[in-house]
PLY file of the C-alpha trace (Angstrom):
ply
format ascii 1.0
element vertex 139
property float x
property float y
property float z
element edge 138
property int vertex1
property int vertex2
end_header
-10.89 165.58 -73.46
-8.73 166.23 -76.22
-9.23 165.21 -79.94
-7.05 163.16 -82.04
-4.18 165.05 -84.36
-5.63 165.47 -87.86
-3.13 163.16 -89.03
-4.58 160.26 -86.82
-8.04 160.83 -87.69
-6.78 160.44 -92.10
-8.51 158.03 -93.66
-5.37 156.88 -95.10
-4.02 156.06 -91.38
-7.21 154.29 -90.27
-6.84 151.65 -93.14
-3.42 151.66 -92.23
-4.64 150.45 -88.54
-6.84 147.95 -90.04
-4.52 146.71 -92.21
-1.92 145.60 -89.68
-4.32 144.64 -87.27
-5.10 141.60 -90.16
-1.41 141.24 -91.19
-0.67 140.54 -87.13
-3.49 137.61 -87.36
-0.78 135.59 -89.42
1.72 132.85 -88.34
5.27 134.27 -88.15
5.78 132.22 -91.38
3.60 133.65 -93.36
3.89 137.01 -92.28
7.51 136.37 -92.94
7.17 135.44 -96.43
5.00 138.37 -97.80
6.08 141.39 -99.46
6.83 144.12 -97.18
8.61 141.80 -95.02
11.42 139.41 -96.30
9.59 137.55 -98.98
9.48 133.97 -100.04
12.66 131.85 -99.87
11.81 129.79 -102.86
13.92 126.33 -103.62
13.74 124.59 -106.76
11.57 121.23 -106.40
10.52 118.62 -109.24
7.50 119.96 -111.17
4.40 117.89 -110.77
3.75 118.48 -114.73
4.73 118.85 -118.04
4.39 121.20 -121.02
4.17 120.53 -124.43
5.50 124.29 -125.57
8.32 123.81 -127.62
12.05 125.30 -126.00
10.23 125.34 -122.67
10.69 124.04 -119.27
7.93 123.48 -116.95
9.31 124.57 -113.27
8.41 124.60 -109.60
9.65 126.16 -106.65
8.73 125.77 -103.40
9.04 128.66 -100.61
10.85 126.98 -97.19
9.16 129.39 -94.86
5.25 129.17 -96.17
5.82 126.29 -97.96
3.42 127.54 -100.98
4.27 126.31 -104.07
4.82 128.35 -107.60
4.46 126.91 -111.01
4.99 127.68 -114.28
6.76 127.17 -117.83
9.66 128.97 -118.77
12.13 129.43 -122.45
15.26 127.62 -121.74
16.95 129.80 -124.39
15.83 133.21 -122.01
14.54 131.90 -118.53
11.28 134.54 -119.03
7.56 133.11 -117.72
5.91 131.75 -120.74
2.77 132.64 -118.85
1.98 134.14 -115.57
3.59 131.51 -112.86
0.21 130.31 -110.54
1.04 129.76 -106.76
-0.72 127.50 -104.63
-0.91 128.98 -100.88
-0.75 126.98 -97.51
-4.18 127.24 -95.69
-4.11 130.37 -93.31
-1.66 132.27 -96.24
-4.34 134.04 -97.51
-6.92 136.59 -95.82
-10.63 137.36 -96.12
-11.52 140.55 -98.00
-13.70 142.68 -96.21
-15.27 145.20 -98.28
-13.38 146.48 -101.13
-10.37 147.76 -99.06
-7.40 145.62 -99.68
-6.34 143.12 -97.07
-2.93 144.13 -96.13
-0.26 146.19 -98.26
3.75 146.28 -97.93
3.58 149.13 -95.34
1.15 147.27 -92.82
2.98 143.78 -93.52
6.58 145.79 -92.82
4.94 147.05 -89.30
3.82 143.79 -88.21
6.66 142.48 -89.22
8.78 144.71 -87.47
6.83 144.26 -84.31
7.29 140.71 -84.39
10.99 141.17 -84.87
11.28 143.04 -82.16
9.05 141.14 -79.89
11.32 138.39 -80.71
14.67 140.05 -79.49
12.72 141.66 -76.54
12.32 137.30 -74.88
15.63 136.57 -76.30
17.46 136.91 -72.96
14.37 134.87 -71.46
14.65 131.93 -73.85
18.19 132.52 -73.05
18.02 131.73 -69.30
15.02 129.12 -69.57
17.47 126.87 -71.75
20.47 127.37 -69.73
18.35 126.52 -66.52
16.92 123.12 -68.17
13.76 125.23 -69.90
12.39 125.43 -66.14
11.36 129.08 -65.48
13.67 130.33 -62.76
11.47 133.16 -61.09
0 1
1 2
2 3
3 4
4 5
5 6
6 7
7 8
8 9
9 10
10 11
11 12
12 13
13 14
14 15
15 16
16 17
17 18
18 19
19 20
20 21
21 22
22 23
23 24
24 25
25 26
26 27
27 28
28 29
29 30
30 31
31 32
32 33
33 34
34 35
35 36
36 37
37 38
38 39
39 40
40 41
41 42
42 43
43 44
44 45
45 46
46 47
47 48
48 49
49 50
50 51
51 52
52 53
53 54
54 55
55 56
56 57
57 58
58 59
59 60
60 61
61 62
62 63
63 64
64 65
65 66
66 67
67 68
68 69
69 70
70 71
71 72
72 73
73 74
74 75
75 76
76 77
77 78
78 79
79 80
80 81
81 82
82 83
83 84
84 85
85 86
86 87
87 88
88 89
89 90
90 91
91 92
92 93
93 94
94 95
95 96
96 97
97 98
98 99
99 100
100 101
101 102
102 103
103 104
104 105
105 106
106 107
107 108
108 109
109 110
110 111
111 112
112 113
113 114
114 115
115 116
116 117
117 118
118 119
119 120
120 121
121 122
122 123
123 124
124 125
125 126
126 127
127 128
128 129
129 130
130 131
131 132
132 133
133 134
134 135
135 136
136 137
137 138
């Protein structure tokens, strides 16, 4: 029995493993929407307050893949955040720390992301010939 390269067996790659093993535990939407993969598709909605800071504009934007909502107040004279925005996530968005690790990063979100991309085009020609046959399977 042989042992696993040295490179396999780095700590660095078995958070790695971990890490997209939680990433592939999201809907395609969220996954979609987090850094590492395409990132939020935010739309300007109505904000759902006000502010009372003078030459500011409260704001709201809403993603159209996750849905999750950011908020904040902005100058009109230079468009900066007044404040950090604060972004209210769709249930499921989020995942459970275990430990201390982190619960995903970029890289792990990218590889799940990537899988799913490619999982996608792999039943394309199937969705392909279940709609042109009426959606009935034609094995």
């Amino acid at each position: 029995m042989s042992e696993e390269p040295s490179h396999i067996q780095d700590p660095y790659v078995q958070l790695l493993k971990r890490q997209i093993k939680r990433a592939e535990t999201l809907t395609a939407e969220h996954l979609t929407c987090r850094r590492g993969a395409l990132g939020h598709h935010w739309q300007a909605v109505q904000p759902d307050f006000k502010t009372n800071v003078r030459g500011a504009l409260a704001v709201a934007y809403q993603c159209q893949g996750c849905l999750c909502i950011k908020r904040g107040v902005v100058s009109k004279r230079y468009g900066e955040w007044l404040a950090n925005p604060s972004i209210e996530y769709p249930e499921g968005y989020l995942l459970a720390k275990v430990g201390n690790e982190p619960t995903v990063s970029a890289q792990s979100v990218r590889a799940a992301f990537v899988a799913l991309v490619q999982s996608d085009i792999e039943g394309l020609p199937e969705m392909i010939a279940l709609e042109h046959h009426g959606g009935v399977p034609t094995g």
